[in-house]
mmCIF file as Biopython writes it, N, C-alpha, C and O atoms, coordinates in Angstrom:
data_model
#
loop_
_atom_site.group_PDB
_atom_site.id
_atom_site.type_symbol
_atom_site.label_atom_id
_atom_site.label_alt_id
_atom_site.label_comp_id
_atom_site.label_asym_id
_atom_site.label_entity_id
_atom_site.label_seq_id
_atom_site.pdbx_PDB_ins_code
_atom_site.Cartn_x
_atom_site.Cartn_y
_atom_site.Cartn_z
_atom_site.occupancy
_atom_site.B_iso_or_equiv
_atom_site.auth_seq_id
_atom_site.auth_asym_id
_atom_site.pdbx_PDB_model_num
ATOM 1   N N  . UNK A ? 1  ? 188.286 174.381 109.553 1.0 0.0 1  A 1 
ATOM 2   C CA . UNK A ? 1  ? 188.956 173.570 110.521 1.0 0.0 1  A 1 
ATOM 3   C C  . UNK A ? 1  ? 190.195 172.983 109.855 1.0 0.0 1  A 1 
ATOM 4   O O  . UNK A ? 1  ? 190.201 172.786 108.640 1.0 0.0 1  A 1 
ATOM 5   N N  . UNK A ? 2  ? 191.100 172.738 110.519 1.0 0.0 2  A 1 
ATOM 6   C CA . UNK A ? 2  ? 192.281 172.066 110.111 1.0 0.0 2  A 1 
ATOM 7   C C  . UNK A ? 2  ? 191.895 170.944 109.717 1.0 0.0 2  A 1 
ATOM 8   O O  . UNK A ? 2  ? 190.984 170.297 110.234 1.0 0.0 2  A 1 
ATOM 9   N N  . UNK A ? 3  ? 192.967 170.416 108.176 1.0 0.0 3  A 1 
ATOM 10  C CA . UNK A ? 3  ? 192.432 168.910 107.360 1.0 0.0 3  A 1 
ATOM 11  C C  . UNK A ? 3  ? 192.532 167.995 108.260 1.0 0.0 3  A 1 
ATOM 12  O O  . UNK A ? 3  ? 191.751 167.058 108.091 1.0 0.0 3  A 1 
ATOM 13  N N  . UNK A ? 4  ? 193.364 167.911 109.355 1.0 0.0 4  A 1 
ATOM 14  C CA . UNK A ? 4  ? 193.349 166.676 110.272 1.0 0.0 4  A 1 
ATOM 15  C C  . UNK A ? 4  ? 192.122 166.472 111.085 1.0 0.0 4  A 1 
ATOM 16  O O  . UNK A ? 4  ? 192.018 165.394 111.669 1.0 0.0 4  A 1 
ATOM 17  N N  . UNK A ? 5  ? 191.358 167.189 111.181 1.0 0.0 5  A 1 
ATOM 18  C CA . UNK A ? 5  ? 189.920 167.612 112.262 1.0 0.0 5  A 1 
ATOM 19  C C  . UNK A ? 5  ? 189.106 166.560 111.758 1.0 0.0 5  A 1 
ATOM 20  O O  . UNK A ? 5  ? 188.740 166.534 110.583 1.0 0.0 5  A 1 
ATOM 21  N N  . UNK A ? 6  ? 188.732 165.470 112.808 1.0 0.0 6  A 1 
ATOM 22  C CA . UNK A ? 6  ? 187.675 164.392 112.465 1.0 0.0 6  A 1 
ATOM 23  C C  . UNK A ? 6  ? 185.892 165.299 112.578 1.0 0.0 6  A 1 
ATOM 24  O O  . UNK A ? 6  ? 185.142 165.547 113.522 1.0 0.0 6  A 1 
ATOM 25  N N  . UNK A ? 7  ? 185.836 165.525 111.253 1.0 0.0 7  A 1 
ATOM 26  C CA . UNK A ? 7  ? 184.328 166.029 111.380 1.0 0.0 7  A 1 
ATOM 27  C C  . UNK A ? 7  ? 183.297 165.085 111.985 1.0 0.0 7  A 1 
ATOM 28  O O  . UNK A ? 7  ? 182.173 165.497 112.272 1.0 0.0 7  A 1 
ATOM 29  N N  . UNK A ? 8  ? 183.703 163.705 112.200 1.0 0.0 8  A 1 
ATOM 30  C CA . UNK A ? 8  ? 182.240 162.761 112.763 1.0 0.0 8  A 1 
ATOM 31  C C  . UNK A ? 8  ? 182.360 163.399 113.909 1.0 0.0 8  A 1 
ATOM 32  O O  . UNK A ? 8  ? 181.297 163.980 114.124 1.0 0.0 8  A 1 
ATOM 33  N N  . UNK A ? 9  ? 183.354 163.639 115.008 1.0 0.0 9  A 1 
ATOM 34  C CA . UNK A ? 9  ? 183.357 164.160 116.496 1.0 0.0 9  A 1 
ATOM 35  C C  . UNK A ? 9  ? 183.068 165.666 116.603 1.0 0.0 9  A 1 
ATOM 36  O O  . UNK A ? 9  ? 182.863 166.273 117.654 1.0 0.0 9  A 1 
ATOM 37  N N  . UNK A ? 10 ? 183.077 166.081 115.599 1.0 0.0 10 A 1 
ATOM 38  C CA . UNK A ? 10 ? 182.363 167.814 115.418 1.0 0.0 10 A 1 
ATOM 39  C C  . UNK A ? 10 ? 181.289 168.218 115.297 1.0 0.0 10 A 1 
ATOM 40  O O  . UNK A ? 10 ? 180.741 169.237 115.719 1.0 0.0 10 A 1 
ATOM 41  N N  . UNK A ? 11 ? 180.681 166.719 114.198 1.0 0.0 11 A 1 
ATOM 42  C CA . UNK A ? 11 ? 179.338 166.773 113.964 1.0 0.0 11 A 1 
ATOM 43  C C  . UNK A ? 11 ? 178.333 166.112 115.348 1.0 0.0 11 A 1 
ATOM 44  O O  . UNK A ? 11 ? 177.159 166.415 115.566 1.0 0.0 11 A 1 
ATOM 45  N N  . UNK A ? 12 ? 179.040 165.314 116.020 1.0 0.0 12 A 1 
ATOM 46  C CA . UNK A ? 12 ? 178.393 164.430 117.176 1.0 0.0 12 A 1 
ATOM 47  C C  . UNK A ? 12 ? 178.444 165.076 118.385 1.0 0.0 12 A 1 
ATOM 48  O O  . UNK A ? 12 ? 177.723 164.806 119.346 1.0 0.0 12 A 1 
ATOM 49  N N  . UNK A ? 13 ? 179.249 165.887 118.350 1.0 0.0 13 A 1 
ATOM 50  C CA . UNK A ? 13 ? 179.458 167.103 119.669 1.0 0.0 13 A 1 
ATOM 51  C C  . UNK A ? 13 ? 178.307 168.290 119.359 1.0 0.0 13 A 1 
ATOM 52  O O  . UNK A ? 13 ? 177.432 168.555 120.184 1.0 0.0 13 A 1 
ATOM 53  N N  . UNK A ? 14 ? 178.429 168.986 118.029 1.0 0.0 14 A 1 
ATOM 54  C CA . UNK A ? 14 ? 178.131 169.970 117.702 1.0 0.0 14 A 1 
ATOM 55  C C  . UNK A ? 14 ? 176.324 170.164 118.004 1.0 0.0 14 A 1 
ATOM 56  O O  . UNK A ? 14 ? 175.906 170.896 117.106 1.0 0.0 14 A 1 
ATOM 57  N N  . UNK A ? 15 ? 175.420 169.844 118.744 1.0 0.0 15 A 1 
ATOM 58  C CA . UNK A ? 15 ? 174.027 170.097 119.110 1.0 0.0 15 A 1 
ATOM 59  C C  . UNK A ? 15 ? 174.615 170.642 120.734 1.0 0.0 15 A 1 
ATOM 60  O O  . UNK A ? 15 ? 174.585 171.823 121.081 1.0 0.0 15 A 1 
ATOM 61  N N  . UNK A ? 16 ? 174.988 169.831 121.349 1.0 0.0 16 A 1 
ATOM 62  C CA . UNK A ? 16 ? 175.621 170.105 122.752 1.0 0.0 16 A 1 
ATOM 63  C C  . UNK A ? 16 ? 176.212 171.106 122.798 1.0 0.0 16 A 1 
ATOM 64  O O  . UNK A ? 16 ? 176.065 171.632 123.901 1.0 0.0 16 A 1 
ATOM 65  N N  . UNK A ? 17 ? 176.804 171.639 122.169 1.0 0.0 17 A 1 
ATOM 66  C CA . UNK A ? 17 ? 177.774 172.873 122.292 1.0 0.0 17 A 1 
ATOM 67  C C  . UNK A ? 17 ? 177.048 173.728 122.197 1.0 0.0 17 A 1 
ATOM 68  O O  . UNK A ? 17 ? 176.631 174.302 123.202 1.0 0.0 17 A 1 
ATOM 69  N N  . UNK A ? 18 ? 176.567 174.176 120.605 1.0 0.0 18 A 1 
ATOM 70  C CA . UNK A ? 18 ? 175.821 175.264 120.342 1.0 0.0 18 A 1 
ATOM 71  C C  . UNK A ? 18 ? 174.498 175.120 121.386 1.0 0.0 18 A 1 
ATOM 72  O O  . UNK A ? 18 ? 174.097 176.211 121.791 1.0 0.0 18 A 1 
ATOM 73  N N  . UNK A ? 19 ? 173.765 173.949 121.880 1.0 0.0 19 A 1 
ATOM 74  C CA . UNK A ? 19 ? 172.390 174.540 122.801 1.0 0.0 19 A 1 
ATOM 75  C C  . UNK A ? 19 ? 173.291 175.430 123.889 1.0 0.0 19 A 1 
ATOM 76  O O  . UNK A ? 19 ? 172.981 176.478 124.455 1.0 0.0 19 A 1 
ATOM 77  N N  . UNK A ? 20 ? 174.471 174.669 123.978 1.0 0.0 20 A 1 
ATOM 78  C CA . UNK A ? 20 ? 175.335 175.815 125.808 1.0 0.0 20 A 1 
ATOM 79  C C  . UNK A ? 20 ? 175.521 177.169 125.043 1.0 0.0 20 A 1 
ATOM 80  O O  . UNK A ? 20 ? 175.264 178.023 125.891 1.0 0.0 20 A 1 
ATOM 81  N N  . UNK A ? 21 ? 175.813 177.747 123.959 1.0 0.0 21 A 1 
ATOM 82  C CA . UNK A ? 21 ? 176.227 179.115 122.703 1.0 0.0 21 A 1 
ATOM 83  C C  . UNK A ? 21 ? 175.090 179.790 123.267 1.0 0.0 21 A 1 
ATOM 84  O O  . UNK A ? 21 ? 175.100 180.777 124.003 1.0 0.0 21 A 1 
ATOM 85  N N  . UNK A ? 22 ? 173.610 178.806 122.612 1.0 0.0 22 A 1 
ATOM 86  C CA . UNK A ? 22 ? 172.558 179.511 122.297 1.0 0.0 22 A 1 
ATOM 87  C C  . UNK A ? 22 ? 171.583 180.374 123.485 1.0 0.0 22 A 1 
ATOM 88  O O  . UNK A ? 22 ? 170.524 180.992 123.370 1.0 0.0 22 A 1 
ATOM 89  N N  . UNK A ? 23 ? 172.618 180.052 124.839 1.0 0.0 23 A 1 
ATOM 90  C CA . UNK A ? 23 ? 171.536 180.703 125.703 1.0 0.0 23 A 1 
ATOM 91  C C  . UNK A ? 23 ? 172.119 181.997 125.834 1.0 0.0 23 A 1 
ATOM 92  O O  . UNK A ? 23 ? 171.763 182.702 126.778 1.0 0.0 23 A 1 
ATOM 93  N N  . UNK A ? 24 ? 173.308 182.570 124.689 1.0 0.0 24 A 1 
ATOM 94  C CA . UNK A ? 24 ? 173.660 183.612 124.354 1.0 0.0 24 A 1 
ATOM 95  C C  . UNK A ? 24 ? 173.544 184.366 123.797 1.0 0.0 24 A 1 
ATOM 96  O O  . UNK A ? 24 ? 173.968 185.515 123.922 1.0 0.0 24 A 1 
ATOM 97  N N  . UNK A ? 25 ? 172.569 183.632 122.578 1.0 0.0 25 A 1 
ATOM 98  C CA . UNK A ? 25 ? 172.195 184.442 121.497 1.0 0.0 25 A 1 
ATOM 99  C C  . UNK A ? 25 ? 170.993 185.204 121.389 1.0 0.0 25 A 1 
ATOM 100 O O  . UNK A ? 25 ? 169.865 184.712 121.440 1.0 0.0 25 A 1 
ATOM 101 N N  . UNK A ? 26 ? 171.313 186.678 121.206 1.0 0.0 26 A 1 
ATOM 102 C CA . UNK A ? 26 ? 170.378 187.311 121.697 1.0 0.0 26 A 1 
ATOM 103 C C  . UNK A ? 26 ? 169.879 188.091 120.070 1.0 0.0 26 A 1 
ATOM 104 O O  . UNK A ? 26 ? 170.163 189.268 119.844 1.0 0.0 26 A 1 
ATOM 105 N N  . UNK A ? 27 ? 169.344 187.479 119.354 1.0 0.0 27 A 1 
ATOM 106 C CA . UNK A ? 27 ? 169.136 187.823 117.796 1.0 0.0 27 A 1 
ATOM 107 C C  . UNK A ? 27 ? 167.278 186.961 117.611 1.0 0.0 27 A 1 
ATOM 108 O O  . UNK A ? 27 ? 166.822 185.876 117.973 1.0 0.0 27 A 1 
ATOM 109 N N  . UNK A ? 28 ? 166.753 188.053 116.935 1.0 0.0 28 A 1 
ATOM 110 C CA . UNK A ? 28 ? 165.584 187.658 116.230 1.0 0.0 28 A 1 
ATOM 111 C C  . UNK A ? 28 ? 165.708 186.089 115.726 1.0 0.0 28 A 1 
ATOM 112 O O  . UNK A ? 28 ? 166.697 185.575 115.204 1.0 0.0 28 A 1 
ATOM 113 N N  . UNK A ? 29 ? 164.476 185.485 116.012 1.0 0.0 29 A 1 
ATOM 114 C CA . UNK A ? 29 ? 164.017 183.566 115.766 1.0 0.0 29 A 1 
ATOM 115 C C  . UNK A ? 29 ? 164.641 183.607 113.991 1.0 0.0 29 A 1 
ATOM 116 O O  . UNK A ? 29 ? 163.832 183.265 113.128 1.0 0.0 29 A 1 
ATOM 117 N N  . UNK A ? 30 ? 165.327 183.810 113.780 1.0 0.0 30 A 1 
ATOM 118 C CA . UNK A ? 30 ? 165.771 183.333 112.527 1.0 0.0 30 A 1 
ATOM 119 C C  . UNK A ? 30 ? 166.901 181.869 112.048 1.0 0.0 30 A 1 
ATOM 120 O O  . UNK A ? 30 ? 168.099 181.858 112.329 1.0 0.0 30 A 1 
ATOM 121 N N  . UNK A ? 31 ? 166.302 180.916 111.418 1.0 0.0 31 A 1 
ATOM 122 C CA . UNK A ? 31 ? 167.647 180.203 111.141 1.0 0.0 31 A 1 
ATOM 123 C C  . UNK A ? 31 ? 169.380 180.600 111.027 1.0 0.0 31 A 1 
ATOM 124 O O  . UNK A ? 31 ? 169.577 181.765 110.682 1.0 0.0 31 A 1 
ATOM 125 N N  . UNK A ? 32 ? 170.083 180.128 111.169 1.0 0.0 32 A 1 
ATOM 126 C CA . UNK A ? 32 ? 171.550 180.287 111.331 1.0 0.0 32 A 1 
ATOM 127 C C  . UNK A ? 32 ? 172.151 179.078 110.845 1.0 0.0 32 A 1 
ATOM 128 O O  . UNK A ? 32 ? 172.041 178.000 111.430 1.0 0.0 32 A 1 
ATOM 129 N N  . UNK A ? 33 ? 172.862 179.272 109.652 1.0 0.0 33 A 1 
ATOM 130 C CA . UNK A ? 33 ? 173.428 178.307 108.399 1.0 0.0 33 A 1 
ATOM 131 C C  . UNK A ? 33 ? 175.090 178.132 109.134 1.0 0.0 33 A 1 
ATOM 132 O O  . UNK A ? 33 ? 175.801 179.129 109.257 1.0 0.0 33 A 1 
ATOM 133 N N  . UNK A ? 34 ? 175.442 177.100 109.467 1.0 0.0 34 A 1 
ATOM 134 C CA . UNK A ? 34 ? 176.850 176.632 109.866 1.0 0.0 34 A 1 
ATOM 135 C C  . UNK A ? 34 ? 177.631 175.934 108.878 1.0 0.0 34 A 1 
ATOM 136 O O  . UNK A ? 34 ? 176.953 174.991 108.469 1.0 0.0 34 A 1 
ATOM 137 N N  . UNK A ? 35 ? 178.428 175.963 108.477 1.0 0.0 35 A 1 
ATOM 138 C CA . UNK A ? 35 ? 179.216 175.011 106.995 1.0 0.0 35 A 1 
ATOM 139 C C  . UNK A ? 35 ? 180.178 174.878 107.734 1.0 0.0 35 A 1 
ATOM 140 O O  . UNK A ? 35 ? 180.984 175.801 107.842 1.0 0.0 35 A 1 
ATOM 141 N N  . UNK A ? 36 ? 180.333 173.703 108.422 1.0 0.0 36 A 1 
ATOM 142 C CA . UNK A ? 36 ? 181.929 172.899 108.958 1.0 0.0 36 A 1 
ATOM 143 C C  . UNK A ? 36 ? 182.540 172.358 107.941 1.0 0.0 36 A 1 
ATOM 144 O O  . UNK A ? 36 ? 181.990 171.452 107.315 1.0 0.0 36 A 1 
ATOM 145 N N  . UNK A ? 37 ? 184.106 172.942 107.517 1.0 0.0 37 A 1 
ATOM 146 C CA . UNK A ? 37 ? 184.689 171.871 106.095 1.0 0.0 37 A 1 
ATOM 147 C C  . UNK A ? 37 ? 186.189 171.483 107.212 1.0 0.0 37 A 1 
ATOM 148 O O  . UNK A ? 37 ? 186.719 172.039 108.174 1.0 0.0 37 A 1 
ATOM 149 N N  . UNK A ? 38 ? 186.383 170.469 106.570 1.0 0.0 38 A 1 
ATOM 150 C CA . UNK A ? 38 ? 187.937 170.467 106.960 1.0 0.0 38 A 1 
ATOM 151 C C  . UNK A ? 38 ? 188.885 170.349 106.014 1.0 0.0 38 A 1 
ATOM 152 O O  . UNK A ? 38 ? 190.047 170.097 106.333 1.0 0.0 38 A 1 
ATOM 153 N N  . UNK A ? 39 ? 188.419 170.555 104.429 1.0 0.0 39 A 1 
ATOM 154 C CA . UNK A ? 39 ? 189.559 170.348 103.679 1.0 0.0 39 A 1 
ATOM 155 C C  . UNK A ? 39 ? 189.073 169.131 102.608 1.0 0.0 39 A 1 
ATOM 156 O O  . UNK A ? 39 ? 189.007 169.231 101.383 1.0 0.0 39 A 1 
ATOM 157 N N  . UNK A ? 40 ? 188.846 168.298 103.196 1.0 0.0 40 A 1 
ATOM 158 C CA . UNK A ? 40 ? 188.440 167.089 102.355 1.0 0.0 40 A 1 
ATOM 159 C C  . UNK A ? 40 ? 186.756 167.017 102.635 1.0 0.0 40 A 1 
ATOM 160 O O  . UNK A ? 40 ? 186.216 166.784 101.553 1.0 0.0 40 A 1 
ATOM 161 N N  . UNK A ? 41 ? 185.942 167.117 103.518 1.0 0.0 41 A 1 
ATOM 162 C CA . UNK A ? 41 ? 184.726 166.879 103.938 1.0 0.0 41 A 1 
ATOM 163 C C  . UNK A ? 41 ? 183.818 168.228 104.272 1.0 0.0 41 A 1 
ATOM 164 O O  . UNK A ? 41 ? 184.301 169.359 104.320 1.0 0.0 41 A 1 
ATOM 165 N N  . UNK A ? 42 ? 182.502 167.931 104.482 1.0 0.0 42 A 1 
ATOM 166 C CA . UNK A ? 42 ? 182.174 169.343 104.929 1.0 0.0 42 A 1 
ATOM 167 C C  . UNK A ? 42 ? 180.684 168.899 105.452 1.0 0.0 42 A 1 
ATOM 168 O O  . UNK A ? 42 ? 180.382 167.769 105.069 1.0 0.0 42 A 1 
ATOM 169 N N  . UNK A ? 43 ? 179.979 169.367 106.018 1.0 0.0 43 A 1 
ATOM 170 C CA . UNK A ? 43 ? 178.459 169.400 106.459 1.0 0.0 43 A 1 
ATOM 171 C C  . UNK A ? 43 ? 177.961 170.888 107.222 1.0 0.0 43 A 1 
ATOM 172 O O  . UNK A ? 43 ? 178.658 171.560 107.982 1.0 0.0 43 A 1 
ATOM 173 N N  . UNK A ? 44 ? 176.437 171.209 106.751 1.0 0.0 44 A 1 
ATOM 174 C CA . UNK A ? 44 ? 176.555 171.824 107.398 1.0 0.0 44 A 1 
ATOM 175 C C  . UNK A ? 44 ? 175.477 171.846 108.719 1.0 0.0 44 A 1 
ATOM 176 O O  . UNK A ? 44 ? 175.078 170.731 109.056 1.0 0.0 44 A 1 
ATOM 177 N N  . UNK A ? 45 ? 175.088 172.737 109.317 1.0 0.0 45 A 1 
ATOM 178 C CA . UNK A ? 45 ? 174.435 172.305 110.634 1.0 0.0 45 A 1 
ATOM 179 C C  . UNK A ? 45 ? 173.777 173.980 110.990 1.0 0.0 45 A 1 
ATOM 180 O O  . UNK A ? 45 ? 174.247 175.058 111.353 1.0 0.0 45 A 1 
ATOM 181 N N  . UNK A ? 46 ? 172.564 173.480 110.674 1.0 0.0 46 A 1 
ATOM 182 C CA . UNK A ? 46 ? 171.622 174.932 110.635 1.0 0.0 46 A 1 
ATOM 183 C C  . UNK A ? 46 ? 170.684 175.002 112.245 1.0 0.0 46 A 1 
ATOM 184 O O  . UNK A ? 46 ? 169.857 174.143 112.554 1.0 0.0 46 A 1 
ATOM 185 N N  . UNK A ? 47 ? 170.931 175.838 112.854 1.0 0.0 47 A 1 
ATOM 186 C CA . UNK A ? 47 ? 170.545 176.741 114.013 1.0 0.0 47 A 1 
ATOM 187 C C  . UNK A ? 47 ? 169.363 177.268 113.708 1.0 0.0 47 A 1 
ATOM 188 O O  . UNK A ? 47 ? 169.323 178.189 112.892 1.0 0.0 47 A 1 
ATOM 189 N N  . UNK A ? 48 ? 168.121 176.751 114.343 1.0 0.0 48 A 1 
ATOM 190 C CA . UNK A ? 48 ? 166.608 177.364 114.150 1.0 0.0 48 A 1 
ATOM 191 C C  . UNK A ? 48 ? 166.157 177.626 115.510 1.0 0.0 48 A 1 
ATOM 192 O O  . UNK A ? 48 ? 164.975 177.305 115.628 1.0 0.0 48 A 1 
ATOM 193 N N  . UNK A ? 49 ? 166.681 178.106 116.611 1.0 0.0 49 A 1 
ATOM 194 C CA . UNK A ? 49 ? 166.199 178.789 117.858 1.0 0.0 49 A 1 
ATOM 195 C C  . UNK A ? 49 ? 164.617 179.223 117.970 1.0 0.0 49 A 1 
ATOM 196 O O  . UNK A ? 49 ? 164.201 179.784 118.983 1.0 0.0 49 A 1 
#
């Protein structure tokens, strides 16, 4: 993400979004590893469907 990108509003959005993604995902029950950085910060946010 671009260094200006407030990760608290990425991280606080980011369950909402991906459940609307996930009624797309059409892949075997396996975890899914996400690493959001913007440059200075980073977290990541793991997908267990």
């Amino acid at each position: 993400m671009p260094h200006v990108t407030d990760l608290k509003v990425v991280r606080d959005n980011l369950p909402e979004i991906i459940a609307q993604l996930s009624l797309d995902i059409d892949i075997p029950h396996e975890p899914l590893r996400l690493i959001i950085k913007n440059g200075y910060e980073e977290f990541d946010y793991v997908i267990s469907h």
